[in-house]
C-alpha positions as CSV (number, residue, x, y, z in Angstrom):
1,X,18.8,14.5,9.2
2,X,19.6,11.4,11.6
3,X,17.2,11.3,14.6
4,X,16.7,9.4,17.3
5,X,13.5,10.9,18.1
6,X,10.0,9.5,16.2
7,X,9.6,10.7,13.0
8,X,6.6,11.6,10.5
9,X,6.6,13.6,7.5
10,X,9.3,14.0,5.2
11,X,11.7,12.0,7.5
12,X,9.3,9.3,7.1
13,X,10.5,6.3,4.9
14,X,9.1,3.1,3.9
15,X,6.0,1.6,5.9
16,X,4.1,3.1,2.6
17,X,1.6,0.0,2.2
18,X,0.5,-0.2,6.2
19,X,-0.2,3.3,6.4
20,X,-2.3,3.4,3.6
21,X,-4.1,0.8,5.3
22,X,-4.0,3.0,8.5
23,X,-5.1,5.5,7.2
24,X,-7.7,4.8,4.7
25,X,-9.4,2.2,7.4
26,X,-9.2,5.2,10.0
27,X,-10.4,7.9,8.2
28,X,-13.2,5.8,6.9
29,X,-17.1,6.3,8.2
30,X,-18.2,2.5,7.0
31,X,-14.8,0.8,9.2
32,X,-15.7,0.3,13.3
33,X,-12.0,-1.5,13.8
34,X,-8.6,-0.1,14.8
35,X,-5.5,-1.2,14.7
36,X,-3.2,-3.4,17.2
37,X,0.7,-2.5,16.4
38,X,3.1,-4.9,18.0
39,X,6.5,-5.0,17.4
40,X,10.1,-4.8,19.6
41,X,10.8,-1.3,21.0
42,X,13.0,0.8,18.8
43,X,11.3,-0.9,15.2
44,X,9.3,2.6,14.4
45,X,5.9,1.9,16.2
46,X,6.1,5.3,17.2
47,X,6.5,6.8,14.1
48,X,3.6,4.8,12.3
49,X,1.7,6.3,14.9
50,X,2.4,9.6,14.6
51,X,2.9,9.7,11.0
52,X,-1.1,8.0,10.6
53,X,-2.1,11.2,12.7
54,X,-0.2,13.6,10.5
55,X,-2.1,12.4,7.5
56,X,-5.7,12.1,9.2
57,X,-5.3,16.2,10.3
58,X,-6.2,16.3,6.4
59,X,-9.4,14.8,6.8
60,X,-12.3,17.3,8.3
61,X,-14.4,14.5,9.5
62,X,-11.8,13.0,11.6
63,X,-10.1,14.2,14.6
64,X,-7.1,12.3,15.5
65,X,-5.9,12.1,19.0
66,X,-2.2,10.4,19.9
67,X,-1.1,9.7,23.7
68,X,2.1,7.5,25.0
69,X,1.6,5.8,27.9
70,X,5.2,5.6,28.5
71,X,4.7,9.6,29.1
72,X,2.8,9.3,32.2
73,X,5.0,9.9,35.8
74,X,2.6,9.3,38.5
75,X,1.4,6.2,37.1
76,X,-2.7,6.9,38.4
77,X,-5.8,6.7,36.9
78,X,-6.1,10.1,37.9
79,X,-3.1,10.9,35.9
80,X,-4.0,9.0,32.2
81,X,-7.5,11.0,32.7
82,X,-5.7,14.4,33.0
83,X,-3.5,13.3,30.2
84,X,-6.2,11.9,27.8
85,X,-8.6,14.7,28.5
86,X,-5.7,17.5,27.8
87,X,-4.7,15.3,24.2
88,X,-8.4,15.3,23.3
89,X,-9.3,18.8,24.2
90,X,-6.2,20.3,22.4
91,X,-6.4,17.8,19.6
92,X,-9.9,19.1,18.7
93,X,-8.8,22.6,19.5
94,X,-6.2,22.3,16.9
95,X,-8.4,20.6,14.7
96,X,-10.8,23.8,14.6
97,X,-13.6,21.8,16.2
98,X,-13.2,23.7,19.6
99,X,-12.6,27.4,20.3
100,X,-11.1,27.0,23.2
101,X,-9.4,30.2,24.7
102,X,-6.4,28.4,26.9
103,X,-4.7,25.4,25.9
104,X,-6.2,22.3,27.5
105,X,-3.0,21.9,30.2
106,X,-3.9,25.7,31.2
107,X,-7.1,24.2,31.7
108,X,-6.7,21.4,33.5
109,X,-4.7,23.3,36.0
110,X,-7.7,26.4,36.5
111,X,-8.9,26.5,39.9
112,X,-12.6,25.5,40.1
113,X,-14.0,28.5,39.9
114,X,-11.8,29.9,36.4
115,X,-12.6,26.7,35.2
116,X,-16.2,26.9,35.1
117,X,-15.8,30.4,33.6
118,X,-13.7,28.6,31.0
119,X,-16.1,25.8,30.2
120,X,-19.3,28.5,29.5
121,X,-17.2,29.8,26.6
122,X,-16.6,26.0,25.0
123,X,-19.0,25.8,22.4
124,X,-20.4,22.7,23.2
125,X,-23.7,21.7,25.0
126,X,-24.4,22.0,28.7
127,X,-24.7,18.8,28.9
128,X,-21.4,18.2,27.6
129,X,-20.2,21.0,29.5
130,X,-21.0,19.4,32.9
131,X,-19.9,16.0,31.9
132,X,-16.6,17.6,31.2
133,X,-16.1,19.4,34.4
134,X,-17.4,16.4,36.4
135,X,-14.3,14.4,34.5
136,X,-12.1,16.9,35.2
137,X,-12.5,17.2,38.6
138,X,-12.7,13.4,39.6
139,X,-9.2,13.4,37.6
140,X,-7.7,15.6,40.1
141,X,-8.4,13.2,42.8
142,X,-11.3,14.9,44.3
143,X,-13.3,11.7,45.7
144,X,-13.4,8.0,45.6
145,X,-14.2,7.6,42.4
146,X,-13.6,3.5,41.8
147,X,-10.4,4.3,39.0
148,X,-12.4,1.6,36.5
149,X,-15.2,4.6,36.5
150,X,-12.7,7.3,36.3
151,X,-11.2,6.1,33.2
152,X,-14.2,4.6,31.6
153,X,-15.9,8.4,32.0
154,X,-12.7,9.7,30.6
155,X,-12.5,7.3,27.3
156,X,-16.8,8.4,27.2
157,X,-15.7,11.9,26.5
158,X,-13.9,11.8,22.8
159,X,-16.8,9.5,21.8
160,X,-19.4,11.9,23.1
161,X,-17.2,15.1,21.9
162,X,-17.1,13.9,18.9
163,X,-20.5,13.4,18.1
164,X,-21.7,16.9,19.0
165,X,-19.2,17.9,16.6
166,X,-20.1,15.6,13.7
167,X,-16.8,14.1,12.9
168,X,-15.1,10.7,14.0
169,X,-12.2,10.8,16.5
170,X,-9.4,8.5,16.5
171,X,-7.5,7.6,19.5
172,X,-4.3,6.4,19.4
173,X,-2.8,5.1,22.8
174,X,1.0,4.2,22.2
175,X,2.1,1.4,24.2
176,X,-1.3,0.6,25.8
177,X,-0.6,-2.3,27.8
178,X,1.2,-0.1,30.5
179,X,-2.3,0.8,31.4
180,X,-1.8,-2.8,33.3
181,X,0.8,-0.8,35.5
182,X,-1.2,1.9,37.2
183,X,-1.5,2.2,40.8
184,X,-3.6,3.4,43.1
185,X,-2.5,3.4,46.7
186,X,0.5,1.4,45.7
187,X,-1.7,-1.5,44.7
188,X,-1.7,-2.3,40.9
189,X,-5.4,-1.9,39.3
190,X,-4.7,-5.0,37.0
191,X,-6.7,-6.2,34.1
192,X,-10.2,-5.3,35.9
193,X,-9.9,-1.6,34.5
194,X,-8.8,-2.9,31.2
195,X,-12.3,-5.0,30.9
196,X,-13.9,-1.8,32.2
197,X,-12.6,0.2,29.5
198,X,-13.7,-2.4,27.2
199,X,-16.9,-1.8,28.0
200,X,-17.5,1.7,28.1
201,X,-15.4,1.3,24.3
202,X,-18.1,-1.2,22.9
203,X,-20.5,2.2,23.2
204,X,-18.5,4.2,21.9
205,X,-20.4,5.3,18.7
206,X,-17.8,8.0,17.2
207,X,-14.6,6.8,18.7
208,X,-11.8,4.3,17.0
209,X,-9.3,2.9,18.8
210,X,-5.7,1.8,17.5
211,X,-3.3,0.7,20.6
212,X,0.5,-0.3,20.1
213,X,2.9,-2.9,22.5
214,X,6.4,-3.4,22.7
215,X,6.4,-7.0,24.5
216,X,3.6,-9.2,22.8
217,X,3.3,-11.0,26.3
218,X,1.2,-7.7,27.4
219,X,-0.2,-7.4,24.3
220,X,-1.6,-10.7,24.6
221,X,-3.3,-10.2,28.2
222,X,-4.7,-7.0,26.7
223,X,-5.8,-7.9,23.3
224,X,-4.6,-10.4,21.5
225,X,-5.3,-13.6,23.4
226,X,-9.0,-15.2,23.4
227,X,-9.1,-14.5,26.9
228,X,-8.4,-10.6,27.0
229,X,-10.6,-7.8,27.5
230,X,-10.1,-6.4,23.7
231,X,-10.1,-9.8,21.9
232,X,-10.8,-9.3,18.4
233,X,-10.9,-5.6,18.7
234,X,-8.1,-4.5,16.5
235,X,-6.8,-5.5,13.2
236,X,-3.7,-6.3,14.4
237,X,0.0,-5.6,12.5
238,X,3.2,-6.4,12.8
239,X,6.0,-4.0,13.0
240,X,9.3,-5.3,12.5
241,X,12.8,-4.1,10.9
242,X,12.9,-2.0,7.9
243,X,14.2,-3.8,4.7
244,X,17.7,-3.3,3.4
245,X,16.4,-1.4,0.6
246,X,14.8,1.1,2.5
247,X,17.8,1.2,5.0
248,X,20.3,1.9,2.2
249,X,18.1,5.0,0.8
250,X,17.8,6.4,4.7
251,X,21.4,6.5,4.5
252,X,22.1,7.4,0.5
253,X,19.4,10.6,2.0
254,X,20.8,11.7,4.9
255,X,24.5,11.0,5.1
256,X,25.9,13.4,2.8
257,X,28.4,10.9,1.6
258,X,28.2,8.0,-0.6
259,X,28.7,4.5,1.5
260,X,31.0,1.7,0.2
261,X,29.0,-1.7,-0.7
262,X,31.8,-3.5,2.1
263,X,30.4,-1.0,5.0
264,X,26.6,-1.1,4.2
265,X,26.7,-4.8,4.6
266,X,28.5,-4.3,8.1
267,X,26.1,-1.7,9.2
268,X,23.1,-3.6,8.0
269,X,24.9,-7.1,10.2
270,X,24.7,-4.9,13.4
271,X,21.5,-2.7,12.6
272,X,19.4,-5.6,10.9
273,X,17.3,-2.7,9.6
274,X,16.3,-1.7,13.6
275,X,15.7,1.9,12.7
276,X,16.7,3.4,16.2
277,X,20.4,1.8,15.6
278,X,20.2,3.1,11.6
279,X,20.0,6.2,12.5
280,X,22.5,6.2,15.7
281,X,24.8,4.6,13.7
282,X,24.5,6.9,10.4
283,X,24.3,9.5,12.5
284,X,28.0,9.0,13.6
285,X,28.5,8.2,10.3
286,X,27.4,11.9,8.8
287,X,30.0,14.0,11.2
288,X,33.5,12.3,9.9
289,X,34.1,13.4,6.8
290,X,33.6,13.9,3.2
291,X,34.8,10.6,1.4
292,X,32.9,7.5,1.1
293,X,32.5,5.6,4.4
294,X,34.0,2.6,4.8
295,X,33.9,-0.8,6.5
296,X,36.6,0.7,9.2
297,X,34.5,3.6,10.3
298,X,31.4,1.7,10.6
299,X,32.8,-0.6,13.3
300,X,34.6,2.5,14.8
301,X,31.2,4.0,14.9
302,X,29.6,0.7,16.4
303,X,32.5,0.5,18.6
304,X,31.3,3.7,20.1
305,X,27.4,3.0,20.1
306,X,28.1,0.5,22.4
307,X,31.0,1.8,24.6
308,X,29.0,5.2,25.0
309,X,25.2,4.4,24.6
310,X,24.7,0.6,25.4
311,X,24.8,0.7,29.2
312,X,22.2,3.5,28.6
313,X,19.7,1.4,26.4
314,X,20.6,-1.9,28.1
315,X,21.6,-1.3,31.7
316,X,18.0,-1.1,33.1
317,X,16.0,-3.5,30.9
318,X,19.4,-6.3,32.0
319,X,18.8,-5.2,35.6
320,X,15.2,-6.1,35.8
321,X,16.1,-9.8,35.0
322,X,16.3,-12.7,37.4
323,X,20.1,-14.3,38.0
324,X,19.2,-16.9,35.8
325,X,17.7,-14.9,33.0
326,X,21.2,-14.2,32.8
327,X,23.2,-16.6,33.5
328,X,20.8,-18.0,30.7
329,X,21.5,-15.2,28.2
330,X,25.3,-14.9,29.1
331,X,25.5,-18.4,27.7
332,X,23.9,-16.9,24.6
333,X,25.8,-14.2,24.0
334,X,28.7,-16.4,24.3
335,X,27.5,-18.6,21.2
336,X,25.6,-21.0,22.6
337,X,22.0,-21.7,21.0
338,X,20.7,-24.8,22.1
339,X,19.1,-25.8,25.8
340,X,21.6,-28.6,26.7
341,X,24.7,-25.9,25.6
342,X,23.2,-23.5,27.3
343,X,22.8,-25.5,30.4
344,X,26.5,-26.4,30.6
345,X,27.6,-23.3,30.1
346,X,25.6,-21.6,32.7
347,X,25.8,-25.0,34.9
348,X,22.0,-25.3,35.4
349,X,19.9,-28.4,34.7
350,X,18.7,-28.3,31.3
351,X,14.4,-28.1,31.9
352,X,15.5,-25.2,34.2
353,X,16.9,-23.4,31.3
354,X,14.1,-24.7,28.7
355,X,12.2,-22.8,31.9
356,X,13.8,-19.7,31.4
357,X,13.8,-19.5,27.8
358,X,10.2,-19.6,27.8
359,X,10.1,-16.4,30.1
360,X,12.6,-14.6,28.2
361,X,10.7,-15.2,25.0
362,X,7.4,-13.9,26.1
363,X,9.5,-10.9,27.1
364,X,11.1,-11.3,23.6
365,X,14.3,-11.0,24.5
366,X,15.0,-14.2,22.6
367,X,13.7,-16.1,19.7
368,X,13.7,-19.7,18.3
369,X,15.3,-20.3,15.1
370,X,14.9,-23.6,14.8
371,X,14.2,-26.7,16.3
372,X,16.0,-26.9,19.6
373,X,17.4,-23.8,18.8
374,X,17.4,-20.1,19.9
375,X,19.3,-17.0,19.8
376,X,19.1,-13.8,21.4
377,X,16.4,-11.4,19.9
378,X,18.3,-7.7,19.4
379,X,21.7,-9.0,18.2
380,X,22.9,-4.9,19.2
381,X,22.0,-6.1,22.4
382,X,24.3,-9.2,22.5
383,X,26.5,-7.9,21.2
384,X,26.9,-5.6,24.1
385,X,26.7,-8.3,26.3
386,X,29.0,-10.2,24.7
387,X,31.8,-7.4,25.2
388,X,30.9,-7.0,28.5
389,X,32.2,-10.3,29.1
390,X,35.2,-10.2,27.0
C-alpha cells in the first residue's frame, strides 16, 4: 500500500546496490567506518535507515540500534541521553543480548531505588551495572554534569555494552546534525559537544556509527568539511530521487490499476521520483476507481496535494526565511533563473541576490543548473509557490 510513513521490508523498493553496501560494510568485523547519508528531506533517508537495521537483526554478532533526532521534544542533552540509552537498552533486549524484565522507557522512568533493583537482575557486570545507573541518573538532570560529558558517557555505553556481550553494535542517528540544536539553559551547546562526541567515538572499540542530514550545509559543519569534528569518519552517500523505473513498478505494485503512458509522464514531471510525493500522489491515485488512470486525474490529484497538503509541508520551512529569501525565490517560482532576472523582478541589486542565492543553496532550497543559472530545488515546492501567487 501507499505510505507516507518510512518504509522497510516488503514495501521497500530499489536502493538494492547501497544497502548491500550498508549492510555488508556494517555487519562486517574487519570494516571500522560507517556511513554519512545526505540527501533532501522526503528522498527515503529514513527508509535506508531503517531498512539497513531490518536486515542487520539477522546477523547475531551485530546489534543494530536506530534513533531520529528529529524525535526529541525538549531538545537537552539530558534528553538525547534518555533517548539513546532507552534505543540501546531495548535494542539489545530485543536482540536477545539482554534479559531485561521492563522495557528500557519503564526503566528509565523507575524511581532510584526500583531502579537499582532493576539493574542487579541485568546480566551484565557490576561494573557495567554502575556505569549504567551513573548514566542514567545524570540524564535526568541530577547535577551539573558539563552536557559534552553527559553525552560522551552516554555514546561510551553501546561501545562498552557491546563488548561484554561479544557482538558489534551499530548506531544509527537519523538526522544527526540537529545534535547542533540542543540547549541547555536556552543557550545552544554548538559544535563543542559534537567534537566531544568525536572523541569519546575514536574509543569506541565495538561501536559503528552511520549518521544521516537533510541540509548538506549541517552536514558539512558536522562531518563532511575538513574542518568538522567527524571529518573522514563516514563513507559518505548520496540519497537522491528514485529512478523512473523504479517509480513506475511502485505504482504498477500498489495502485491496483494499470496507469496510462500520458499520466506516468505527468506524475513523474511533478514527483521527479521524490518518493514522499510518489506515494501521496499514487495514493490519491489508488481510491478513484477501477479503469486506467489518466493524465486528467493525475493533475486533479496534484491539484489537491497542493490545495490540501502544501501549506502543511511548506508553510513552516517558507516562514523561517528572510524577506529577501523570498522575494528571491518568488522571482523563481515565477520563471526567472538567472541573477540579473531575478534582481529585476524582485527589484534588488543584483550582488544582493547573487547573496542570497548563495544562502538558499547551502539550505538547498535551490540549485545551479548552469552557468549563471539556477532554479528552485523541489519543483513540488514551486510549484506551490507559484500558485500562491497566481
Amino acid at each position: 500500500m501507499f505510505t507516507l510513513r518510512p518504509v522497510w521490508g516488503e514495501d521497500f523498493l530499489d536502493r538494492e546496490e547501497l544497502l548491500q553496501e550498508l549492510v555488508g560494510t556494517l555487519s562486517s568485523p574487519r570494516e571500522r567506518m560507517g556511513f554519512a547519508l545526505v540527501g533532501p528531506r522526503r528522498m527515503g533517508k529514513t527508509s535506508l535507515f531503517l531498512e539497513t537495521v531490518r536486515r542487520l537483526r539477522e546477523f547475531p554478532a551485530v546489534v543494530p540500534v536506530y534513533l531520529s533526532l528529529w524525535e526529541l521534544v525538549e531538545g537537552t542533552p539530558e534528553e538525547l541521553s534518555r533517548e539513546l540509552l532507552g534505543a540501546v537498552l531495548d535494542a539489545f533486549r530485543e536482540q536477545g543480548q539482554l534479559p531485561l524484565r521492563v522495557r528500557a522507557r519503564h526503566l528509565l522512568q523507575a524511581p532510584l531505588e526500583l531502579l537499582r533493583e532493576l539493574l542487579r537482575e541485568v546480566r551484565l557486570s557490576l561494573r557495567l551495572r554502575e556505569e549504567l545507573e551513573v548514566v542514567l541518573m545524570l540524564s535526568r538532570g541530577r547535577g551539573e554534569v558539563p552536557p559534552g560529558e553527559l553525552l560522551s558517557r552516554s555514546l561510551a555505553f553501546p561501545d562498552k555494552l557491546a563488548g561484554e556481550c561479544g557482538v558489534r553494535c551499530a548506531l544509527f542517528l537519523d538526522e544527526f546534525p540537529s545534535i547542533l540544536e540542543l540547549r541547555r539553559g536556552g543557550k545552544p551547546l554548538g559544535e563543542g559537544v559534537v567534537r566531544k562526541l568525536r572523541s569519546e567515538y575514536e574509543r569506541a572499540e565495538n561501536l559503528v556509527l552511520s549518521i544521516s542530514g537533510s541540509v548538506r550545509g549541517t552536514m558539512e559543519a558536522v562531518a563532511l568539511r575538513p574542518a568538522a569534528a567527524f571529518w573522514r569518519q563516514f563513507i559518505v552517500r548520496e540519497v537522491g530521487p528514485l529512478p523512473r523505473d523504479a517509480v513506475e513498478e511502485l505504482l504498477r505494485r500498489n495502485l491496483g490499476r494499470p496507469i496510462s503512458a500520458g499520466a506516468l509522464s505527468l506524475l513523474w514531471e511533478f514527483t521527479q521520483g521524490i518518493p514522499f510525493y510518489v506515494q501521496f500522489v499514487g495514493r490519491e491515485l489508488s481510491r478513484r476507481g477501477e479503469q486506467a488512470v489518466t493524465e486528467g486525474e493525475v493533475e486533479q490529484a496534484v491539484e489537491e496535494f497542493l490545495r490540501e497538503e502544501g501549506g502543511i509541508l511548506f508553510q513552516e520551512q517558507w516562514q523561517r526565511l528572510s524577506a529577501k529569501e523570498r522575494k528571491v525565490l518568488q522571482a523563481m517560482a515565477k520563471g526567472h533563473a538567472t541573477p540579473s532576472d531575478i534582481a529585476r523582478e524582485a527589484v534588488e541589486p543584483p550582488n544582493t541576490v547573487s547573496q542570497y542565492l548563495r544562502y538558499l543553496a547551502e539550505k538547498e532550497l535551490v540549485i545551479r543548473v548552469g552557468p549563471g543559472r539556477w532554479r528552485i530545488a523541489d519543483q513540488v515546492f514551486a510549484r506551490w509557490l507559484r500558485d500562491r501567487l497566481e
